[in-house]
C-alpha positions in Angstrom: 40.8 6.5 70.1 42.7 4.3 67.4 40.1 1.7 67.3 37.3 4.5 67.1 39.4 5.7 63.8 39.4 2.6 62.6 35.8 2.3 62.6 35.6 5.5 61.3 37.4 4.6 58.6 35.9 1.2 57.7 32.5 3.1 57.3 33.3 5.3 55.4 35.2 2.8 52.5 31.8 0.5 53.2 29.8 3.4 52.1 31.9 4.1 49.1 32.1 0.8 48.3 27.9 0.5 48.5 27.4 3.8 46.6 29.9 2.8 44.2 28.3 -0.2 43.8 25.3 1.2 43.1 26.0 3.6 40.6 27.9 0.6 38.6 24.3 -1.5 38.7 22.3 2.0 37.5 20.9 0.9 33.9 22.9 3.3 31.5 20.0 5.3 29.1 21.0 4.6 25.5 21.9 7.0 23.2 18.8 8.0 21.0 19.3 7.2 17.1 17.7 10.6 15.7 17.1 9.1 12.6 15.3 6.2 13.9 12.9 8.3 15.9 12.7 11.1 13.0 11.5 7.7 10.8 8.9 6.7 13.3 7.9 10.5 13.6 6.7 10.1 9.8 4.9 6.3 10.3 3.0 8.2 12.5 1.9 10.6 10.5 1.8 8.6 7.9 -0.5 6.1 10.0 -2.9 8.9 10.7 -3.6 9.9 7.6 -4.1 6.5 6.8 -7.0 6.0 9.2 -8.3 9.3 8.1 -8.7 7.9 4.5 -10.4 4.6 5.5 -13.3 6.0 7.4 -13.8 8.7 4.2 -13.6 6.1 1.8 -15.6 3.7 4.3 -18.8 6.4 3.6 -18.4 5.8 -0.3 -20.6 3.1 -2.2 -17.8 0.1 -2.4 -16.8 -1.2 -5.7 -17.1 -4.4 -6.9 -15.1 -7.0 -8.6 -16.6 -6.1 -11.7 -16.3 -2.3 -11.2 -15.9 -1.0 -15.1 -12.9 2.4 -15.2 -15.7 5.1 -15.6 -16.8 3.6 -12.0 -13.4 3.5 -10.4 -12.4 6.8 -12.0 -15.9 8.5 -9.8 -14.4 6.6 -6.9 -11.2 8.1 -7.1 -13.0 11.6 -7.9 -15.2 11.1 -5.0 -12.8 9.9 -2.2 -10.1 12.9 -3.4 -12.9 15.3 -2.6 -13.3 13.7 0.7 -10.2 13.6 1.2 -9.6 17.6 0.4 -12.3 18.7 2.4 -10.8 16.7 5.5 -7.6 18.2 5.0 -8.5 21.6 3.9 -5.5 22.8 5.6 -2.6 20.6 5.1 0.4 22.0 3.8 4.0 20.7 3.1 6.0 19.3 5.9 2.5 17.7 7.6 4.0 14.1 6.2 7.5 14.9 5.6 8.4 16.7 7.9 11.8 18.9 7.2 13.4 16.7 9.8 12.2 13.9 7.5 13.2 16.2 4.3 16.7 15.8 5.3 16.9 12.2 6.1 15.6 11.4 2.9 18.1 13.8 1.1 20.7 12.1 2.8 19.5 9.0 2.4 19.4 9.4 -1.4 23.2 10.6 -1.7 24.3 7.2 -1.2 21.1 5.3 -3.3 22.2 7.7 -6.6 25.5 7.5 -6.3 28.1 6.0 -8.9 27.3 3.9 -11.8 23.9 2.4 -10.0 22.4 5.5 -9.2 23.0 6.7 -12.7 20.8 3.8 -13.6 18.1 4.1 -11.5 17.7 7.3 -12.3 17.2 6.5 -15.8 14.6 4.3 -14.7 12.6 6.7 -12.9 13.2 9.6 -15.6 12.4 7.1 -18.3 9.5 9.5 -19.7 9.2 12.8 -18.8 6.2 14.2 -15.6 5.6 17.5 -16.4 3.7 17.6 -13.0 3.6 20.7 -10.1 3.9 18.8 -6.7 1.0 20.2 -4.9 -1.2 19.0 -1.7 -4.4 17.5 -2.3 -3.8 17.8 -6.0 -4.8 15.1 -8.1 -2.3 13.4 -10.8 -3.3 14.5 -14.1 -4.4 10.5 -15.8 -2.5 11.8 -18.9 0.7 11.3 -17.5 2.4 8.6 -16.9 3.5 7.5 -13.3 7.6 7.5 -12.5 9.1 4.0 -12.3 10.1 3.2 -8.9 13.8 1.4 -8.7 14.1 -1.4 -5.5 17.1 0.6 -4.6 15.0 3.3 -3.9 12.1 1.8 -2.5 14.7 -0.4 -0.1 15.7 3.2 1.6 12.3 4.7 2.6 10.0 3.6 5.4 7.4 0.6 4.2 3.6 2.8 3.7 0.6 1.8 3.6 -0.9 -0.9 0.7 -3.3 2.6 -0.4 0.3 4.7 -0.8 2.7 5.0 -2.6 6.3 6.8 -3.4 6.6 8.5 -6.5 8.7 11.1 -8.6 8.0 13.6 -10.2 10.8 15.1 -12.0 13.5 15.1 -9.1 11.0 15.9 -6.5 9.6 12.6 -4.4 5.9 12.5 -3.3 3.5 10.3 -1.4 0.4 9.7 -3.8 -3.0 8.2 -2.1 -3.4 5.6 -4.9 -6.9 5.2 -4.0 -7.6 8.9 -4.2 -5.1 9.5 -7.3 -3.9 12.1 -5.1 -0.7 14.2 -4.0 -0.7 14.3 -0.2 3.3 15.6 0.5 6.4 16.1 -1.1 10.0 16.4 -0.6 11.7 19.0 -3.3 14.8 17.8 -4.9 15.0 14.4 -3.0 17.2 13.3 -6.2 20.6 14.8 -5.9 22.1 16.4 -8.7 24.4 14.6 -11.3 27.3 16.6 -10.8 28.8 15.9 -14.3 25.4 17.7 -15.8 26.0 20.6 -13.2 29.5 21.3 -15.1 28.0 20.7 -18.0 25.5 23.1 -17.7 27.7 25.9 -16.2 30.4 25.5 -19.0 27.7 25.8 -21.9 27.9 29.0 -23.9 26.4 31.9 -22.8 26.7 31.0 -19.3 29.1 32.0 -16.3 29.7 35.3 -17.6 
């Protein structure tokens, strides 16, 4: 009866031991970095468009070498047509995406803060864009385009050579450069100075 215990016994710790064992040697899942994955989330998207625009501006005549302005200006007219009509029903949030809206606010907390973020801003608000952010809308060729700080530029995911990030006022957009036009937006990506918020609340007339 003792030894029968005994045997009992070892198999049991054997199994424990194996089981054990096993569970140790399981590969552990690693913890998902949201923001990683919100970033690729927006690649994507941004990736998609992308093709989208090369096969519309793959049916246009190509331009050459030579191509005078009046010639690239029609290219630009005719591709953003293309390009309106393909995505007659885009709306804000189809590139950034509100999960991407908020990385990109958060983001910019840390790129416009202190003395260097003062300056950037400077840079980017160096003449004024009296623009309306608005999908599929084309940049009026009257106003200038913001000025884009490296600071900035080294925060946001790399686009495409036919996009770019721009501002208008404190609102960032992505513009189809080959299109001249807006495709999305992100409202109030610039954070506001708050020195100009007290400023503005203690001026007369106001907080009464």
């Amino acid at each position: 009866m003792r030894h029968r215990r005994i045997d009992r016994l070892f198999v049991i710790g054997l199994a424990v031991v194996v089981l054990g064992g096993s569970a140790a040697a399981a590969p552990q899942k690693k913890p998902v970095n949201r923001t990683a994955a919100i970033q690729a989330d927006f690649r994507k998207r941004v990736a998609e468009y992308d093709a989208l625009q090369q096969k519309l501006e793959a049916m246009l005549p190509k331009l050459g070498t030579d191509a005078t302005p009046q010639q690239i200006d029609q290219h630009q007219r005719a591709l953003g047509d293309l390009v309106a009509m393909a995505r007659a029903n885009a709306k804000p949030g189809d590139l950034f995406t509100p999960d991407m809206q908020r990385v990109v606010r958060r983001l910019f907390l840390g790129v416009f803060k202190g003395a260097p973020g003062r300056e950037a801003k400077k840079y980017i608000h160096d003449e004024p864009h009296p623009v309306t952010p608005e999908i599929n809308k084309r940049y009026p060729d009257n106003i200038p385009l913001s000025t884009m700080p490296p600071r900035v530029l080294a925060k946001l995911p790399k686009l495409p050579d036919e996009l770019e990030y721009r501002f208008i006022a404190n609102h960032l957009i992505i513009m189809d450069v080959h299109a001249h036009i807006m495709l999305d937006y992100v409202l109030d990506a610039i954070p506001a100075d708050p020195a100009a918020a007290r400023d503005k609340a203690a001026a007369p007339g106001r907080g009464n």
